[in-house]
Each structure stands twice: as C-alpha cells, then as structure tokens.
C-alpha positions in Angstrom: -22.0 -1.5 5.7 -18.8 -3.3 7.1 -16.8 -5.3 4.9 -17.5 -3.7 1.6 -15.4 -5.5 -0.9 -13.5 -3.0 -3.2 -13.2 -3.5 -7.0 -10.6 -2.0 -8.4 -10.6 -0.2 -11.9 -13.8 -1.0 -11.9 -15.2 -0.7 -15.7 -19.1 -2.2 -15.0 -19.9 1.5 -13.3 -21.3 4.3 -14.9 -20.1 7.9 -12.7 -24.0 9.4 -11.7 -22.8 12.7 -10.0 -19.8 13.8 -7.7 -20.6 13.8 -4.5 -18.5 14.7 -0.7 -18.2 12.4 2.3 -21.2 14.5 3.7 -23.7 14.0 0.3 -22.8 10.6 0.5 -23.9 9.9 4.2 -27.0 11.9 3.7 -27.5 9.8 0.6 -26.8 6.2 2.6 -29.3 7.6 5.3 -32.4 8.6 2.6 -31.2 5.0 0.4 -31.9 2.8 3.2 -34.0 5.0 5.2 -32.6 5.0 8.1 -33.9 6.6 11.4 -32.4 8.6 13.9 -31.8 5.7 16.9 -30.6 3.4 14.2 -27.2 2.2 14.9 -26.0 2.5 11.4 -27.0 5.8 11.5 -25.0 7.2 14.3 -22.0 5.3 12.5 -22.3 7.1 9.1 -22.8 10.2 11.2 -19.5 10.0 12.6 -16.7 11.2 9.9 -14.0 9.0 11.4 -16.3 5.8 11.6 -17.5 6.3 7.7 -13.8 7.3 6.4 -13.5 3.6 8.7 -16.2 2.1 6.7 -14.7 3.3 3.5 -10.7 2.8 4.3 -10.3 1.4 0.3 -10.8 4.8 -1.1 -9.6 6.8 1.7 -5.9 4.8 2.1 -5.3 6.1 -1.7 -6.7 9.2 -2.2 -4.9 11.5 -3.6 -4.9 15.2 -4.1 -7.3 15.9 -7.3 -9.3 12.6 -7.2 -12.8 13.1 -6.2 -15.5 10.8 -5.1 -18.3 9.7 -7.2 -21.9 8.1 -6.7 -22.1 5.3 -9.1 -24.2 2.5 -10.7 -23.6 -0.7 -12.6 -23.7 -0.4 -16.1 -26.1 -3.3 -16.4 -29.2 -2.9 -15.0 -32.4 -5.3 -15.3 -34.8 -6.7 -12.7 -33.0 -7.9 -9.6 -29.5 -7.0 -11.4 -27.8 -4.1 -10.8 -26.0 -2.1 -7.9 -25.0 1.3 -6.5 -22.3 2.6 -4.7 -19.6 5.1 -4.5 -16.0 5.2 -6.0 -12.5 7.2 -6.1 -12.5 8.4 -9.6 -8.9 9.4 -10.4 -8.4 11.4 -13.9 -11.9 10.6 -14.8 -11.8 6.9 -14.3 -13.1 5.1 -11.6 -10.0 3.5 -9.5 -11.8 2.0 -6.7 -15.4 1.0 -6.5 -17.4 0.6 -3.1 -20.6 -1.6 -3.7 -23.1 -0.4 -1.2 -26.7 -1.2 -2.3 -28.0 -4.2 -4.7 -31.2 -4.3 -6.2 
C-alpha cells in the first residue's frame, strides 16, 4: 500500500458506506486477508503508519468531511477498483485506489 496515487475530484467512484480509520483497516486486513505476522498488517495496525499510508486525505481534512469506502463506477470482468476517499459536502474530493480487480 505505499505510493497510492490520489485522484482528485474523483467522479468514476460511487460512495459504498462511511467508514472510520479503524473500519477501514479492519476492512484492508479481511480484503487482502492478511495474517497476523504479515508485515502489512502490523503497518495498518499502527494509526500513525496508516494516517502515513494515507497522507492525501489526511493533509486536507477538514472539520465535517468524512471518509468513505468506494468503488469505480464501471465495473466488468478484470475492470474495476476499490478504495477509500475524503468526501467533502457529499462529493468525493480525494480518492485513494487500494484494490483492482
């Protein structure tokens, strides 16, 4: 999960559900199943290294913006991806791909 590449007013997402920094490290762990003496698993344990990981939406959060799980919009074998963004007024202003399938 290191150099995620940001997207910014990203409109190819569709919002799936609100989520908090610990839903969403739960959900990274169950997505990629990963076990407890995986590396990557320790990381997104740690708070400070997955606010780290995910410096885009952290470095302009703002009070009332909220973090969101999210999807592309197109979706089709081998096409699509998930991931999480900082939704701001109900639009996503920064998008976080995580996970292509």
């Amino acid at each position: 999960m290191t150099g995620l590449t940001a997207r910014y007013d990203s409109d190819e997402v569709e919002l799936e559900r609100e989520t908090t920094l610990r839903d969403f490290q739960q959900w990274v762990i169950h997505s990629f199943g990963l076990q407890e003496q995986d590396d990557l698993r320790r990381r997104i344990g740690d708070e400070a290294q997955i606010k780290q990981m995910l410096s885009p939406i952290f470095d302009e959060m703002r009070d009332g913006d909220s973090l969101w799980l999210c999807r592309s919009i197109v979706l089709g074998p081998l096409l699509g991806h998930r991931g999480i963004a900082l939704v701001r007024a109900g639009r996503p202003l920064i998008y976080l791909k995580i996970l292509n399938y």
